[in-house]
C-alpha positions as protocol buffer text, in pm:
chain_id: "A"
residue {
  index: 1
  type: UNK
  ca { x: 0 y: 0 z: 0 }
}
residue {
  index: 2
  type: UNK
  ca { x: 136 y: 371 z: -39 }
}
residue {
  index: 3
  type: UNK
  ca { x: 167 y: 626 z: 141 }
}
residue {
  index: 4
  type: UNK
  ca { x: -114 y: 913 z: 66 }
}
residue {
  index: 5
  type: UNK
  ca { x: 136 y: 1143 z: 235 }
}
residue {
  index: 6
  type: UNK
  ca { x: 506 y: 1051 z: 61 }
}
residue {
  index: 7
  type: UNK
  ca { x: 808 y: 1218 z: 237 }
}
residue {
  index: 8
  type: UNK
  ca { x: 1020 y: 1434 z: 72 }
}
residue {
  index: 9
  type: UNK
  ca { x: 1385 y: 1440 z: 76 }
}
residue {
  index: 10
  type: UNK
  ca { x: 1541 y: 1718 z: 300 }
}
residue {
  index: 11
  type: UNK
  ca { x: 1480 y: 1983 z: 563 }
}
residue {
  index: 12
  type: UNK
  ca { x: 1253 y: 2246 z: 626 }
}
residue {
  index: 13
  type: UNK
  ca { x: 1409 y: 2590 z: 518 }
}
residue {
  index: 14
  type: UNK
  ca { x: 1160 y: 2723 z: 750 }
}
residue {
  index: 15
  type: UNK
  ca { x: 1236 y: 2523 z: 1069 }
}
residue {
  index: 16
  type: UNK
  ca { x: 1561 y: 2255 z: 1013 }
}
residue {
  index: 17
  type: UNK
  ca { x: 1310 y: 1936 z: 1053 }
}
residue {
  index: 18
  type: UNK
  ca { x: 1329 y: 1659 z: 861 }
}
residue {
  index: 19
  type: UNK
  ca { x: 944 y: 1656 z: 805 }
}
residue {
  index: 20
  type: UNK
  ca { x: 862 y: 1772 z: 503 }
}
residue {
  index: 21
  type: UNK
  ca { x: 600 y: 1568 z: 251 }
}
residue {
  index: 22
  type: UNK
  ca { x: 398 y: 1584 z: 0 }
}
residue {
  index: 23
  type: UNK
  ca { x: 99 y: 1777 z: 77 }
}
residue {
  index: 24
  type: UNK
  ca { x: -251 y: 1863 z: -82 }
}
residue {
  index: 25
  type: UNK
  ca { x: -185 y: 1927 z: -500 }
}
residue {
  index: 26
  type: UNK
  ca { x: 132 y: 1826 z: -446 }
}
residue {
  index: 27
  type: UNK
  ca { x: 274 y: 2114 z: -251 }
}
residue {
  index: 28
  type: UNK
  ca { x: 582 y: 2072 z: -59 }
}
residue {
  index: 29
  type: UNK
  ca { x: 484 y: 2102 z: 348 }
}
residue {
  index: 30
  type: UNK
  ca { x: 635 y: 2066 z: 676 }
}
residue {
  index: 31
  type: UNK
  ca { x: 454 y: 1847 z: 942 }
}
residue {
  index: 32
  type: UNK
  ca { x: 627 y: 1977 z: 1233 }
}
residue {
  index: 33
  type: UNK
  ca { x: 422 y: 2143 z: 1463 }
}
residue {
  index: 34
  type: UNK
  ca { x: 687 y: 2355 z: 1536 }
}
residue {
  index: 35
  type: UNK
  ca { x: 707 y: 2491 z: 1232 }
}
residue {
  index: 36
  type: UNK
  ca { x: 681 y: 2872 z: 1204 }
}
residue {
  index: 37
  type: UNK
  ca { x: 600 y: 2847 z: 819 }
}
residue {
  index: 38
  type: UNK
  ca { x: 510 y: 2505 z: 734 }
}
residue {
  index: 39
  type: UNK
  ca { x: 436 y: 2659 z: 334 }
}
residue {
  index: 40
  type: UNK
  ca { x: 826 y: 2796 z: 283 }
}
residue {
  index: 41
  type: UNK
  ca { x: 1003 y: 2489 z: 70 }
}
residue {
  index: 42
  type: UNK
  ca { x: 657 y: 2531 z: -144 }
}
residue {
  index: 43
  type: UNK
  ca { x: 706 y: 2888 z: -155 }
}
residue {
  index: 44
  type: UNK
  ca { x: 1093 y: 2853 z: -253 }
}
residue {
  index: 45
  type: UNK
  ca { x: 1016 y: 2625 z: -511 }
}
residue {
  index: 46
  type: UNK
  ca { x: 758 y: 2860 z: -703 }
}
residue {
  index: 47
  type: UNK
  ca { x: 996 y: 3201 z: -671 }
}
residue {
  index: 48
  type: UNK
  ca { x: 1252 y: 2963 z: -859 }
}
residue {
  index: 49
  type: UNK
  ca { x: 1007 y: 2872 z: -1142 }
}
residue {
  index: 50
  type: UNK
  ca { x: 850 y: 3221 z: -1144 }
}
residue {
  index: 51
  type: UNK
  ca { x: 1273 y: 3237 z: -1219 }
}
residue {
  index: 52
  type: UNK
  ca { x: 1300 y: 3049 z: -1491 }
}
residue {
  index: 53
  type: UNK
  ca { x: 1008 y: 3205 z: -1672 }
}
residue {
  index: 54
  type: UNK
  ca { x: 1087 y: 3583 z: -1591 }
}
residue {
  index: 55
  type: UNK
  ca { x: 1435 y: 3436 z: -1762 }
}
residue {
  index: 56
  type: UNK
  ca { x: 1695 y: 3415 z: -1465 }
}
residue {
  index: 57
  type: UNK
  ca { x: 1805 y: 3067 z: -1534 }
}
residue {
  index: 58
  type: UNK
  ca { x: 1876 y: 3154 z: -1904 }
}
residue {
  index: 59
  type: UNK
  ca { x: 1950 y: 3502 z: -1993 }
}
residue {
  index: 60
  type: UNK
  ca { x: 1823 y: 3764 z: -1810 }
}
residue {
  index: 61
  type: UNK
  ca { x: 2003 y: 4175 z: -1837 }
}
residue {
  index: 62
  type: UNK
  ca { x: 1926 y: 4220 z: -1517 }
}
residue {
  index: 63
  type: UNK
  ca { x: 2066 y: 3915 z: -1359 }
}
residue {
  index: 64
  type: UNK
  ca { x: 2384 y: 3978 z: -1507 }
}
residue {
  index: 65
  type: UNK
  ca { x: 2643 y: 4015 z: -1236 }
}
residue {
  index: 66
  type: UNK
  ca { x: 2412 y: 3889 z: -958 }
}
residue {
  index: 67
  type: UNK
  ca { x: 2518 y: 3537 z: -777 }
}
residue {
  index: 68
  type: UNK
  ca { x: 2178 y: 3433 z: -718 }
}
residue {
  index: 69
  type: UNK
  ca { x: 1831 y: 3527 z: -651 }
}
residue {
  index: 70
  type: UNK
  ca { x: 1896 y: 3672 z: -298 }
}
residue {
  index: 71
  type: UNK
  ca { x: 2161 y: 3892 z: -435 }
}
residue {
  index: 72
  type: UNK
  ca { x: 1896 y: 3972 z: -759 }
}
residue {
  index: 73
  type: UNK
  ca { x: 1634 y: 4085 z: -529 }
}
residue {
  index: 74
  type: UNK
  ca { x: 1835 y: 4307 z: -339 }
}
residue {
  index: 75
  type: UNK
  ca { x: 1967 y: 4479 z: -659 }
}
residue {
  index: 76
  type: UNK
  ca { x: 1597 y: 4518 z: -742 }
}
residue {
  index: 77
  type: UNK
  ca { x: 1509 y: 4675 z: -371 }
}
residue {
  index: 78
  type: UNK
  ca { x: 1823 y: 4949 z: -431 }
}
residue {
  index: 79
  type: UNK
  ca { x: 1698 y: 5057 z: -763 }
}
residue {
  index: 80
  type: UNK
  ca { x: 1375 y: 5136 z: -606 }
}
residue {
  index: 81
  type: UNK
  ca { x: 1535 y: 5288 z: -312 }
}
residue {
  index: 82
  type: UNK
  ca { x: 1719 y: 5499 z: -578 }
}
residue {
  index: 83
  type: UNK
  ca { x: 1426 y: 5555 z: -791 }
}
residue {
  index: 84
  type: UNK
  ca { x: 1226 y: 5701 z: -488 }
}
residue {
  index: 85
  type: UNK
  ca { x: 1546 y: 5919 z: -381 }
}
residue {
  index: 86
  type: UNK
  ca { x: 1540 y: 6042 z: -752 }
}
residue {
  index: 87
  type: UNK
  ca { x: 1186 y: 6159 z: -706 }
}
residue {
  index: 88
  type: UNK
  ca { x: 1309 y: 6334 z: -416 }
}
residue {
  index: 89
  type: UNK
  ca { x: 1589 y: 6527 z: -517 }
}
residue {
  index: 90
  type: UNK
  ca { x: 1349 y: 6627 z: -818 }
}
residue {
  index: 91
  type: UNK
  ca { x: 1091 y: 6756 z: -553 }
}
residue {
  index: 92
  type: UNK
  ca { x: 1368 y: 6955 z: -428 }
}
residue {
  index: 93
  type: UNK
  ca { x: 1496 y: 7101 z: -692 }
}
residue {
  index: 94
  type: UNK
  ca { x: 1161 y: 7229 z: -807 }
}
residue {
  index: 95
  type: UNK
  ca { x: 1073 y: 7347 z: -503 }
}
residue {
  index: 96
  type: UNK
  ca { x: 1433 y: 7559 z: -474 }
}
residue {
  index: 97
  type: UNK
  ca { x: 1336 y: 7677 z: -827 }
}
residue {
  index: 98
  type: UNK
  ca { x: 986 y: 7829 z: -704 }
}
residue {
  index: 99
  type: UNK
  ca { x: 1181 y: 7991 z: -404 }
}
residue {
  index: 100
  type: UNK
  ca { x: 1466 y: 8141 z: -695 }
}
residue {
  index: 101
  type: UNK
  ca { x: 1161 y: 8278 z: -878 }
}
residue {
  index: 102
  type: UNK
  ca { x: 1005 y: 8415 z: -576 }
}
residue {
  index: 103
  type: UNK
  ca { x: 1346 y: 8595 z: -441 }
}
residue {
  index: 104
  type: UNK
  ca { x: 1365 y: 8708 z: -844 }
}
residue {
  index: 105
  type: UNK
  ca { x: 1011 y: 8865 z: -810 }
}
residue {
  index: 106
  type: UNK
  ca { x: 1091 y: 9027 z: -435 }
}
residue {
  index: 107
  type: UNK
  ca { x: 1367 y: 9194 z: -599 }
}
residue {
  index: 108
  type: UNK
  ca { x: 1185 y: 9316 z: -915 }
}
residue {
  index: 109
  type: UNK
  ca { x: 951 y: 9485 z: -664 }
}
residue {
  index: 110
  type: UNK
  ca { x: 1261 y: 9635 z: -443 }
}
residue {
  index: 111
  type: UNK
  ca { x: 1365 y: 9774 z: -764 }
}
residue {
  index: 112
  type: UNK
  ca { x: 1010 y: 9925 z: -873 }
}
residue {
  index: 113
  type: UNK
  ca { x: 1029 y: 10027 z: -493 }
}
residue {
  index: 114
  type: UNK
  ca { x: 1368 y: 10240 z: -482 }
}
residue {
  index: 115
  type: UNK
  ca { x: 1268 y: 10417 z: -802 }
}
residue {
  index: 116
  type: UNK
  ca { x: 960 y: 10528 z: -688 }
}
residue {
  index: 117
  type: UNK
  ca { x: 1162 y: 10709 z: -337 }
}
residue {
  index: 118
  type: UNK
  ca { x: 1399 y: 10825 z: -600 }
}
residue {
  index: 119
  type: UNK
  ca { x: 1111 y: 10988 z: -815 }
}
residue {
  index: 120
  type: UNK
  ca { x: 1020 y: 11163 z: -465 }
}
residue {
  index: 121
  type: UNK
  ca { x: 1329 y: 11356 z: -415 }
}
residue {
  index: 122
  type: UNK
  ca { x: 1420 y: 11673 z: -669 }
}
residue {
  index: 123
  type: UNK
  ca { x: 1530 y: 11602 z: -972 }
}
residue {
  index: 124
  type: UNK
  ca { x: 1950 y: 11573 z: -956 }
}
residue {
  index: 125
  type: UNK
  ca { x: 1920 y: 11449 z: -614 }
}
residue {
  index: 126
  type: UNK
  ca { x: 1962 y: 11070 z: -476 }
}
residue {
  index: 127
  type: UNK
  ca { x: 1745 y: 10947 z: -233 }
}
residue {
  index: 128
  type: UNK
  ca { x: 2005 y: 10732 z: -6 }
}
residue {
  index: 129
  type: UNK
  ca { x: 1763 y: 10459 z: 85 }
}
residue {
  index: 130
  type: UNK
  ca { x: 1633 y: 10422 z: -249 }
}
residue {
  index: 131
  type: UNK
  ca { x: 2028 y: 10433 z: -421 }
}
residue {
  index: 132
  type: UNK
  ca { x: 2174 y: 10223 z: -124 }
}
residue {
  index: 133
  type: UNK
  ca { x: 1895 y: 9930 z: -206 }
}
residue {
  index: 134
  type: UNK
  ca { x: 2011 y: 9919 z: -574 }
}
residue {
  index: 135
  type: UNK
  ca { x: 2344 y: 9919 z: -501 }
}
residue {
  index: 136
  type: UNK
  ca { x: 2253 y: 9595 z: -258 }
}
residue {
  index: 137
  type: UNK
  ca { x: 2029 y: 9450 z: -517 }
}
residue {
  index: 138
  type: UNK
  ca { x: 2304 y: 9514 z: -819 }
}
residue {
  index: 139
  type: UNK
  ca { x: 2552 y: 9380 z: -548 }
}
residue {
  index: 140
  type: UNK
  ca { x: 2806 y: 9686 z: -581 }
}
residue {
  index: 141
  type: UNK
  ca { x: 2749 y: 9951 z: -372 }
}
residue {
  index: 142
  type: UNK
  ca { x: 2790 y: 10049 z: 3 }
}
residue {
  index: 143
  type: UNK
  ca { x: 2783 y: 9859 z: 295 }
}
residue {
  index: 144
  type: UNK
  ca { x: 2435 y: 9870 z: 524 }
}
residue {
  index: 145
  type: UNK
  ca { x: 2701 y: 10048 z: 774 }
}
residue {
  index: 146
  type: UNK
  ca { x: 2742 y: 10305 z: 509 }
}
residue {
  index: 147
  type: UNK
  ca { x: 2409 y: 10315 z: 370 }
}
residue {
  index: 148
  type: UNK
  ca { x: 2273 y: 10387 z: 707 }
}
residue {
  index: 149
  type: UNK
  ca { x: 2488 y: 10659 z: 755 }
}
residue {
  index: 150
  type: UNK
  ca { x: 2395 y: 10829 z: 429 }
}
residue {
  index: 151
  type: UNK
  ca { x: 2035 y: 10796 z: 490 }
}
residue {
  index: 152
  type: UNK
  ca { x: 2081 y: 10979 z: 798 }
}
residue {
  index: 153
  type: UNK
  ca { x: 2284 y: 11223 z: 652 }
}
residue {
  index: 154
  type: UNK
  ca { x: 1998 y: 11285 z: 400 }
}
residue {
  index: 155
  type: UNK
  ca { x: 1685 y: 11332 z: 665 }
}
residue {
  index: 156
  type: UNK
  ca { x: 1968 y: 11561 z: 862 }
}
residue {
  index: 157
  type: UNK
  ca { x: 1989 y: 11793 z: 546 }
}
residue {
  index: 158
  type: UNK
  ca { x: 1625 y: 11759 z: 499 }
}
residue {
  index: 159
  type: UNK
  ca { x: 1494 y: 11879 z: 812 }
}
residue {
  index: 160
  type: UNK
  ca { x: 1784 y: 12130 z: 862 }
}
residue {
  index: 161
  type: UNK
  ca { x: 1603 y: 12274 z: 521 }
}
residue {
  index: 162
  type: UNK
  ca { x: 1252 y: 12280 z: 655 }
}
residue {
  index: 163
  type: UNK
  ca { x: 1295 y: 12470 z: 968 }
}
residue {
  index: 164
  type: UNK
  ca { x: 1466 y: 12709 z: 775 }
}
C-alpha cells in the first residue's frame, strides 16, 4: 500500500526538521508542529520557477552580475530605493526653483520700490535709501554700515532745510 502522504527528501528551510512531505496538489509542506512556516520549501520552489520564466536561469540583463536570486532581489530593492530618492531630489529642486523665482520677483519689486523714493526727491538728487537698495540688489554699492549713515545724513539735510 502507499503512502497518501510521501516524504520528501530534505529539511525544512523554515524550521531545520526533517518533516517535510507531499501535501494537498502536491505542494511541498512541513509536518512539524513547530514549524513557524510550514508553506516555505513550497514557496521557494515557485519564486525559482517564477525564475526560470521571468528568464533568470537563461539570460536575463538584469541578472547579469548577480550570484543568485537573494543577491537579484536586493539589486531590485536598491533601484527602487534609488528611484524614490530620484523623485526626491526632483521635488527639491523644483521646489528651490519656485523659491529662486520668488526671491527674483521680491527683488523686481525692491527695484520698482527704490525708483519710486527716487522719483520723490528733486530732480538731480539721490534718495540714499532708495540708491543704497540698488546698489545691494546690483551687489556693488555700500555697505548697510554706510548706507545707514547716508540715509541719515539725507533726513539731517532735509529737516535742517525745513525749519529754515
Amino acid at each position: 500500500m502507499t503512502d497518501p502522504t510521501p516524504a520528501v527528501y530534505g529539511t525544512c528551510p523554515a524550521c531545520g526538521a526533517a518533516s517535510l512531505y507531499l501535501g494537498d496538489g502536491g505542494h511541498i509542506t512541513c509536518s512539524s508542529s513547530d514549524c513557524p512556516r510550514p508553506q516555505l520549501a513550497d514557496e521557494l520552489l515557485g519564486e525559482i520557477g517564477d525564475a526560470r520564466l521571468h528568464g533568470a536561469y537563461t539570460f536575463c540583463p538584469q541578472l547579469v552580475g548577480h550570484v543568485n536570486m537573494t543577491a537579484f532581489a536586493q539589486k531590485i530593492s536598491e533601484k527602487r530605493i534609488a528611484l524614490s530618492q530620484r523623485d526626491e531630489a526632483a521635488d527639491y529642486a523644483h521646489q528651490q526653483k519656485k523659491r529662486a523665482d520668488r526671491a527674483e520677483a521680491t527683488v523686481g519689486q525692491l527695484r520698482t520700490l527704490a525708483h519710486r523714493w527716487q522719483a520723490t526727491v528733486r530732480p538731480g538728487e539721490q534718495h540714499p535709501a532708495a540708491a543704497a537698495m540698488l546698489n545691494i540688489i546690483d551687489g556693488d554699492g555700500p555697505t548697510v554700515a554706510e548706507s545707514a549713515a547716508a540715509d541719515r545724513a539725507y533726513w539731517e539735510r532735509k529737516d535742517a532745510g525745513d525749519h529754515q
